[in-house]
N, C-alpha and C positions, 0 to 999 in steps of 0.2 A: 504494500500500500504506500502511497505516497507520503512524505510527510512535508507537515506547515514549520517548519523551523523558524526561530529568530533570524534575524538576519546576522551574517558571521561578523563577530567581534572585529575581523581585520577589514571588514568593509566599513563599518559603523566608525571605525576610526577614518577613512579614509574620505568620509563622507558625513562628517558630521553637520545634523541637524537636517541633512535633505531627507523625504520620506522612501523607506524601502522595503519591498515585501519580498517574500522567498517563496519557494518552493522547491523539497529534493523529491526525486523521484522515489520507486522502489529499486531496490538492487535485481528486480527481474528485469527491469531494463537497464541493464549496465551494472555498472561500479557506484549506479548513485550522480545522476546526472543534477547540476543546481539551475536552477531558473530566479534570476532578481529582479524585478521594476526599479530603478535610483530613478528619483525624478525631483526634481527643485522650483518652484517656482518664481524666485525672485530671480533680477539679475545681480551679477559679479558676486555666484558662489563663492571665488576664491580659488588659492591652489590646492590641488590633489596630489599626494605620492603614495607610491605603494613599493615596497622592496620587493624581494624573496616571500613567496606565499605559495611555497607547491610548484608542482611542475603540470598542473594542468592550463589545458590550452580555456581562453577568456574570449568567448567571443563578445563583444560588443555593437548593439545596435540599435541604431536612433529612433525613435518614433516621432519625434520633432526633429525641426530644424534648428539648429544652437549656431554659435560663434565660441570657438574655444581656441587657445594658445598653445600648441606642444612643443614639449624640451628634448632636443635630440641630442647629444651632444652637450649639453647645458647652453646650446643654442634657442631663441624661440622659432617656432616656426605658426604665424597664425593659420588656423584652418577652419574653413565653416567647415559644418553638419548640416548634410543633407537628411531628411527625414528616408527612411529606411538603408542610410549608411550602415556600412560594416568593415569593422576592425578585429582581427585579431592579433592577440599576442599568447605568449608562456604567462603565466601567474610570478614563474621567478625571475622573469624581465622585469626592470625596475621602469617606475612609469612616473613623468612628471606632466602636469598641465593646468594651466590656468583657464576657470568655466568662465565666460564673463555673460552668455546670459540664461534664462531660461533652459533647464535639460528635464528629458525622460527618453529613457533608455531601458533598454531590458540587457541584461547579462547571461548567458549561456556558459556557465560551466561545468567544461565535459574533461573526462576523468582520461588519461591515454587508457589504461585499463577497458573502460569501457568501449570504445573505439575498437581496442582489440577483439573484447567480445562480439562486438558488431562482426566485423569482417570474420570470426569465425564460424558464427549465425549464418550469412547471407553471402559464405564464400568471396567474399569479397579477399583482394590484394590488401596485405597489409598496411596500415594508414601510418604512417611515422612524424607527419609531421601535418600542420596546417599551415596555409599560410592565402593572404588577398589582398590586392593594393588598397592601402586606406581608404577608407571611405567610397568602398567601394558599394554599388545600388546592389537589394540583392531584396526584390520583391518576392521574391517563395520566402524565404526565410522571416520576413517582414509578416506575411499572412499567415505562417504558423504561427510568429509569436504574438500575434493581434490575437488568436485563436486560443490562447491561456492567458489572457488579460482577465476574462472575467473570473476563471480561479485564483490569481491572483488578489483580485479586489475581494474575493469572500472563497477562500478557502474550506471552511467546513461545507458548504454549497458543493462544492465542485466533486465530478466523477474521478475518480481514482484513473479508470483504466483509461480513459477518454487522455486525460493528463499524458500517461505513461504512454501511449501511443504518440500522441503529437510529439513526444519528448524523443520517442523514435525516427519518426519522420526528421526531425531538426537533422539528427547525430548522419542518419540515410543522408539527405543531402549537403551534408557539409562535407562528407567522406569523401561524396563524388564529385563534387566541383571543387570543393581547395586542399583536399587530400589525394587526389589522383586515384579515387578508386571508384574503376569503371564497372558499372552495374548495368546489365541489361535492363531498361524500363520495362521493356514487355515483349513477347515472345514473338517471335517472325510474322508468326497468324494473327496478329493485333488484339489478345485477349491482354488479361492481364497477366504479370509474372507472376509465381506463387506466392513469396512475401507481400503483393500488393493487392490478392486477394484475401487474403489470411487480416493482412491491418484492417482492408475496408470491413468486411465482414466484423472483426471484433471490435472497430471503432462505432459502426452503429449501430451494432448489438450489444455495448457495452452500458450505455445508459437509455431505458426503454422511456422513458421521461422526460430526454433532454432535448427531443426533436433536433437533432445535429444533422448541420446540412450537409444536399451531396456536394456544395461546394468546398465543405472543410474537411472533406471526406476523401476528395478529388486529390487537395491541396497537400493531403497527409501522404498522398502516392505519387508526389511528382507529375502529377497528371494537369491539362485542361476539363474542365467542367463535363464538354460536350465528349471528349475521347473517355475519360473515366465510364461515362455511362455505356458509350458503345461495346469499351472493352470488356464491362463487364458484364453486360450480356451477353458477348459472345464466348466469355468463360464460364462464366455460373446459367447461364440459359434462360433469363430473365435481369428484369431492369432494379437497380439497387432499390427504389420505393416500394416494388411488390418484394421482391426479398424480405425488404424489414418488416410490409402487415405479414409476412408470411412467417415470420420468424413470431413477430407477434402474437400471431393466431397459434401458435404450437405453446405459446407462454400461458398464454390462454388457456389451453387444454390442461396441462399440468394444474394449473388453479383449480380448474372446474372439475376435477378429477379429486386435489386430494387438498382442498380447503372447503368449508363453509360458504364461503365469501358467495357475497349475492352478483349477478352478472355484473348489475349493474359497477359495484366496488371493483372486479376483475379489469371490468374496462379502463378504468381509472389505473390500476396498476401498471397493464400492459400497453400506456401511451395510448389507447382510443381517445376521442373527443370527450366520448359519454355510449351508452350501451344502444343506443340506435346507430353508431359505426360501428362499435366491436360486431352490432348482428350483423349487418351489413355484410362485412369485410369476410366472418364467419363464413356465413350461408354460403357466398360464392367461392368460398375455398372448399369447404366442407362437405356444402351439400344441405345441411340442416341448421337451423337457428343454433346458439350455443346452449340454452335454455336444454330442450330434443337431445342435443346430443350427450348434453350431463346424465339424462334420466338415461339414455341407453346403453351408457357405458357404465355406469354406476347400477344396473339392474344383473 
């Protein structure tokens, strides 16, 4: 399970007084991947340093656009921020720069360890290193992390797995564009590859409540909107919305089977609107109301 952790002592120092929330992952996705919002609202935060903190790689990426000052050399160098800017570095790279206005950022800290596990998951080439020209655009990366803002903002709220999947997707596409590790997106015949079936599947099977869209769903497979959908009915043999009522209606069954719970309450459980969709959705998968079908399988 994920957890909501404080934010790390060596950040809160490094960033004192701006607001910051966490998130680590669970160790089934990795070595324990961290997710941070820093965000400041006033201008001339001030300077930031940071030493030796680990050897994990820091990705940084902007959600605003700032004006900031970096020390290279104990040189300055000014640099704006573009909004969905990205930087990486080492944690044990020493870092200096002056905020001078307004920032929010998200932080990605991914563990080399985890990394490794990736690429022995998903056969991937070994990842050794990261690396991207400053402030470089990097709009997937940018719509995953818009896509755990709101666990972010309310943590006990947020889906576990929903989390640790997007958290997947980041570490997949960082591998393969600034780690040099080439991943087939999808298979010659234009379905999907098996890790991209296996995400989409358990990302919107994972919270039956949270209506997650197919465009975050898309976004977590490296995919466009319109291809995600093609490819995955021409893998799974159906379009990902009837999948999920269909997945739905099997949620359904187990309820009606081995709870009390009145249709009505089941609906409510398994994502329906209200029990005039659950019948709906039911009968044309089924065959009979779900009411009908309780009594005949329970007789």
């Amino acid at each position: 399970m994920p957890q909501w952790p404080d934010a790390p002592p060596s950040l809160r120092h490094v960033y004192p007084g701006a607001s910051i929330q966490a998130i680590r992952t669970s160790p089934a996705c990795g070595a324990g991947l961290e997710i941070l919002r820093v965000g400041y609202a006033l201008p001339d935060f001030g300077e930031v340093r940071s030493e030796d903190d680990g050897d994990d790689f820091l990705l940084s990426l902007s959600l605003t656009d700032s004006q900031r000052v970096q020390y290279e050399g104990g040189r300055p160098h000014p640099m704006p921020v573009a909004a969905e800017a990205l930087t990486i570095r080492r944690a044990s790279a020493p870092y200096r720069a002056e905020l001078r206005t307004p920032f929010d950022f998200l932080y990605f800290r991914i563990p080399p360890k985890s990394l490794e596990r990736l690429s022995e998951d998903l056969g991937l080439p070994h990842v050794g290193d990261l690396s991207c020209l400053p402030g470089q655009s990097d709009p997937v990366l940018a719509g995953l992390g818009n896509a755990l803002l709101p666990a972010l903002d309310a943590p006990g709220t947020a889906d576990p797995l929903f989390i640790d999947h997007i958290a997947l997707a980041v570490q997949v596409h960082v591998a393969q564009k600034y780690g040099g590790a080439a991943l087939c997106q999808a298979p010659a015949r234009g379905g999907l590859a098996g890790w991209q079936e296996k995400l989409a599947k358990d990302t919107l099977a994972s919270d039956l409540l949270a209506n997650v869209s197919i465009s975050d769903v898309a976004l977590a497979c490296g995919l466009s909107r319109s291809y995600f959908i093609k490819a995955f009915r021409q893998t799974v043999g159906t379009t990902p919305h009837r999948w999920l009522l269909e997945h739905r209606v099997e949620k359904a069954k187990l309820m009606l089977l081995n709870s009390g719970r009145s249709v009505a309450e089941i609906a409510g459980d398994c994502g329906f609107s209200d029990q005039a969709h659950l019948t709906r959705v039911f009968a044309s998968t089924v065959g009979v109301p779900p009411a009908a079908w309780r009594r005949q399988h329970r007789n």
